[in-house]
N, C-alpha and C positions, 0 to 999 in steps of 0.2 A: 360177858360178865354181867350179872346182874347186877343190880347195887350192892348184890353181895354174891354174885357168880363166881368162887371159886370150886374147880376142882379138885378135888379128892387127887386125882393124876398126877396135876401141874403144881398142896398138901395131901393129900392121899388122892395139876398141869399149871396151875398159876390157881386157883383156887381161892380157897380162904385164907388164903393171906393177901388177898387183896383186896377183899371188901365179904369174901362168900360169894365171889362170882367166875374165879378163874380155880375153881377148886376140883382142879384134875390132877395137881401135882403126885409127881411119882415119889416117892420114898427110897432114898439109897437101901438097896439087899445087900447080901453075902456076895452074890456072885455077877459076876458082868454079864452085862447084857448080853446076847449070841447076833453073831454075825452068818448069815446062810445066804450061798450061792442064786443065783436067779433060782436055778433048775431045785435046789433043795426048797426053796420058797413056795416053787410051785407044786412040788409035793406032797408039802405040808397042808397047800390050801386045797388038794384034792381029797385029800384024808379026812378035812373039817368038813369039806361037803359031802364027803360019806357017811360022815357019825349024822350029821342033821338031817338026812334021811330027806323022803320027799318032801316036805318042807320046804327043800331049798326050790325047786321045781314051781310051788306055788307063790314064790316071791323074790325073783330071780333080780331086782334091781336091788335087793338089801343081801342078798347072798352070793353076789358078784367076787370076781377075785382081789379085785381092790377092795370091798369091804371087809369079805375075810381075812385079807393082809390085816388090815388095821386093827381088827382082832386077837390074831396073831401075834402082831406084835407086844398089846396091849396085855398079852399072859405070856410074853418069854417066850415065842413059839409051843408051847405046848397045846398040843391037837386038842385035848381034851375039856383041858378047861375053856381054850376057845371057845371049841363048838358050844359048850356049858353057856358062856356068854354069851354068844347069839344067840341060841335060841332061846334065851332068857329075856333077849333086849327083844327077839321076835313077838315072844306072848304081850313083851307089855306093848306091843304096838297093837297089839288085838286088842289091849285093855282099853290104854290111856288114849287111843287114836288121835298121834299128834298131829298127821298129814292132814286133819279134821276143823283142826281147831282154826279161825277165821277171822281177820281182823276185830270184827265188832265185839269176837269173845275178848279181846286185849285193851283197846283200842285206848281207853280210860290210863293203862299201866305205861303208857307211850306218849302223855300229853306233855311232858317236862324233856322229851329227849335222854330219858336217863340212859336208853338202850338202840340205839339204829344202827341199820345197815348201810353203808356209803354207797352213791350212785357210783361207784367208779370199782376197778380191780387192782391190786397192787401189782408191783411189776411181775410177779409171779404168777399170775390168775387169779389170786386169792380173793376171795371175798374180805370185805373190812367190815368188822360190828364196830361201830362205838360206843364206848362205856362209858356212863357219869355217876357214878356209887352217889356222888355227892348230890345229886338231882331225884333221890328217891323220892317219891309221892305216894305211897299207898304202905298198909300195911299187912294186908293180906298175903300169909304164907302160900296156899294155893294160888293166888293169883298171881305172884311173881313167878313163880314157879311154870306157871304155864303161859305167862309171858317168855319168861325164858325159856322155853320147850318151841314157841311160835317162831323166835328169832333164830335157833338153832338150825328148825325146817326150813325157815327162807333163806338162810345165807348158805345152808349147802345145796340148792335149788340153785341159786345165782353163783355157783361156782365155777370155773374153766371148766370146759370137760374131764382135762386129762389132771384135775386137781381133787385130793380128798381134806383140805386142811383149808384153813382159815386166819386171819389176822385179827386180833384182839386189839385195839386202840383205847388205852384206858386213859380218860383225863382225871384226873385229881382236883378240877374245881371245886370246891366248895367241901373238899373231904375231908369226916373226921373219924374220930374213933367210933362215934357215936352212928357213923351210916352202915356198921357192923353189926349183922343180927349174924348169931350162933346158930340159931333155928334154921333159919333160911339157907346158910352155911354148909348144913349139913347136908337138907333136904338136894341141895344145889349139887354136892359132892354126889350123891347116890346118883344123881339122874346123868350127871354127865361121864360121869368117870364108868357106869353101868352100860350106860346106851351111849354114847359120843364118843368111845377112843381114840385113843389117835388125830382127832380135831381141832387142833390148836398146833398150828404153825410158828406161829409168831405172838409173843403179846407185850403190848409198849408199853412201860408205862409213865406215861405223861406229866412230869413236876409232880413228881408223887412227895410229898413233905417227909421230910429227914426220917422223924420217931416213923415213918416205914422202911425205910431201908435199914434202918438199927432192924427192925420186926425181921425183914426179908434177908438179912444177915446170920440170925437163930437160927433161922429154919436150916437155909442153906447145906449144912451137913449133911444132913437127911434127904436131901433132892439128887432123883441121876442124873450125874452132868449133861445126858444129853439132854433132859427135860430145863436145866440149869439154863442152857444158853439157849433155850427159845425166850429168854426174858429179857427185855430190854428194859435199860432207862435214859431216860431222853429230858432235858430241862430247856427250855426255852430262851435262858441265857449263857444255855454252854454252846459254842458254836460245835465243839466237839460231837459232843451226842448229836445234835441238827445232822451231822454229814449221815446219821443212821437211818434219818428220814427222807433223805437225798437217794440212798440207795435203794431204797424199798418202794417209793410211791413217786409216781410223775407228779412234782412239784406245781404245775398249772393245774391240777386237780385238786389235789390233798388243800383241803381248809385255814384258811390264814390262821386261826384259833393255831393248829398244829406247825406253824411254820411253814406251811403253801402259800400259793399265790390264786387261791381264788378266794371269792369272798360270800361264797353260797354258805351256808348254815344250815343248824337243823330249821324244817319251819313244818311244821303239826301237819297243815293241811295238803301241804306237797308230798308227805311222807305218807299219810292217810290213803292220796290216789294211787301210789307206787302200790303200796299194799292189798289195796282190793285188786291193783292188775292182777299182781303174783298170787290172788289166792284162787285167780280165774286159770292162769299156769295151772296151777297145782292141781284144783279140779280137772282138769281135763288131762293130767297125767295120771288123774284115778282113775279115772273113765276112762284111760285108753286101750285098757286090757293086758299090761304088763303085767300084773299079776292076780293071781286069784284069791279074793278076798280069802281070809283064813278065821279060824273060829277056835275056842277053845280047847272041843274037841278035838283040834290038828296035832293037840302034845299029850304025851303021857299022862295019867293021872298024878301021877308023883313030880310032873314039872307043872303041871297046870292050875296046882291047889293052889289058893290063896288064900289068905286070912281075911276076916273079916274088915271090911272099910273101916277107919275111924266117924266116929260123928264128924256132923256137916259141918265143921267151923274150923277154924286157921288151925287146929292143933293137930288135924289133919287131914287125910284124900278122901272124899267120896264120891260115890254116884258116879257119871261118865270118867268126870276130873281124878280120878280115884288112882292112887300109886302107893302099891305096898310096901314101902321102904322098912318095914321092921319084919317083912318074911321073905327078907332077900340077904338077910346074915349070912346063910351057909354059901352065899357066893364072891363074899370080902376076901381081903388078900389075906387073911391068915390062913387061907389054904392052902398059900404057896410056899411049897418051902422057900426059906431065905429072905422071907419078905416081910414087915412088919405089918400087922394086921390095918385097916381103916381107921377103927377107933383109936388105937395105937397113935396112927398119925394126927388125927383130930385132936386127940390129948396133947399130943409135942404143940401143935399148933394153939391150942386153946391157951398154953401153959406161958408159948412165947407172946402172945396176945395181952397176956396177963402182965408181962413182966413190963410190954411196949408203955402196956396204959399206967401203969405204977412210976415208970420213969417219964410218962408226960405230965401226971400229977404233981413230980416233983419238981420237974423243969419247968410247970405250966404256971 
């Protein structure tokens, strides 16, 4: 999560309603989710890799069957729009070239600990991001943006093997209504709920203040339960909630802040050298020939057109940093039948936002 990391998923996976950093929430449809067999699973993901054509050939660690599942899943099993999805999340990795981007590009967006990864795994394998909405420092929509793109890349890099998902640790220090940008909300929505599905395992969130749980109560309707109960809430003087942390993370690791018994924190400079390791990782998992760089040219003209970059400044993407979020409409959920479109959700969300901050006005 970024300071405003919600998903679109978790309002159109935990998203913007949690600050515009967990905004992958999913939206309750018409119809239940579908349940398929190992063997029908694996037929479906055979299917996806045939619609994507060679493609999948020249980048065989992003078109794996675990990431196809997660695809998959992420459209209802339907083959079609999957494959749609990938290789839409494929061009913009030819675009935006996340695996690219380098501590020093961020480095500034990371001095306050608003966003880190934990040295440690949850008992799952799971990678842990830490989120502090309340520790925002910069105001740059592209630059949060591809801070949150950088921490995305290293924390499924530092995942188990046999893991595709993640742990979200959100603290609530210092948060207000006010650490809520809509902009960044949205832009945050497109990029993860587009390219991240399925990545969000778990997300805590940590003494989050009342007028949010009144917020994350609105919504609630609109969420599929399964997306519902990857959300936690956890308070520091409920021992109850505590036993949730007890269960999830080896208590001699996890940070006294959160109820652990160590007493390591974030500290800038320790985080800094961890960072240049993994971007030396990284480089040499580009260079090691898994796959064959890709180009434009690799897709159709009718998937590979783009619109024109916005001007160079926060209202929107250009040049390398460049993310066409307004010629990526015709791949929102109002495609799908039964499912309420993105904006749709955005609106439910913007609307319960509205109603949160009018009753802290009144209470305040």
């Amino acid at each position: 999560m970024h300071p405003t990391f919600f998903n679109r998923d978790l309002v159109c996976e935990l998203g913007p309603l949690i600050l515009g950093k967990m905004s992958s929430v999913k939206l309750q449809g018409r119809g239940r989710e579908k349940t398929l067999s190992h063997e029908e699973q694996q037929t479906k993901i055979n299917e996806v890799r045939q619609l994507i054509g060679p493609i999948a050939n020249k980048l065989p660690h992003f078109c794996s069957d675990a990431s196809i599942l997660r695809y998959l899943k992420a459209r209802n099993w339907n083959t079609k729009k999957a494959s749609k999805m990938l290789k839409e999340t494929l061009k913009w990795r030819v675009e935006y070239k996340p695996e690219r981007i380098r501590w020093e590009d961020v480095a500034h967006e990371a001095e306050t600990g608003k966003v880190y990864r934990c040295n440690y795994l949850d008992k799952y394998g799971r990678t842990v991001l830490v989120m502090r909405p309340g520790f925002q420092n910069t105001t740059s929509t592209r630059g949060q943006i591809k801070y949150l793109v950088y921490c995305m890349e290293n924390a499924i890099m530092n995942l188990a093997p046999d893991q595709e998902q993640m742990v979200w640790l959100i603290d609530f220090q210092g948060w207000t209504m006010g650490c809520v940008s809509v902009k960044v909300t949205r832009e945050t929505a497109h990029v993860l709920q587009d390219h991240y599905p399925e990545r969000l395992g778990l997300g805590i969130l940590y003494n989050p203040p009342k007028i949010f749980e009144s917020f994350w109560t609105m919504v609630k309707p609109f969420i599929e339960p399964r997306t519902y109960n990857k959300v936690k809430f956890v308070y520091s003087n409920d021992s109850a909630s505590q036993k949730i942390m007890q269960e999830i993370f080896d208590m001699d690791k996890l940070e006294s802040v959160f109820g652990g018994r160590s007493t390591v924190g974030f500290d800038y400079k320790e985080y800094s050298e961890r960072m240049r390791e993994d971007d030396k990782k990284m480089f040499d998992f580009i260079n090691s020939g898994c796959s064959t760089p890709l180009v434009l040219s690799d897709f159709p003209q009718s998937e590979s057109s783009v619109a024109e970059h916005g001007s160079d400044d926060d209202e929107g993407f250009s040049g390398d940093d460049g993310i066409d979020l307004e010629g990526t409409d015709d791949l929102s959920d109002e495609k799908i039948t039964g499912l309420p479109g993105c904006e749709d959700r955005a609106n439910v969300l913007t609307e319960a936002q509205e109603k949160v901050m009018q009753m802290s006005e009144k209470h305040g």
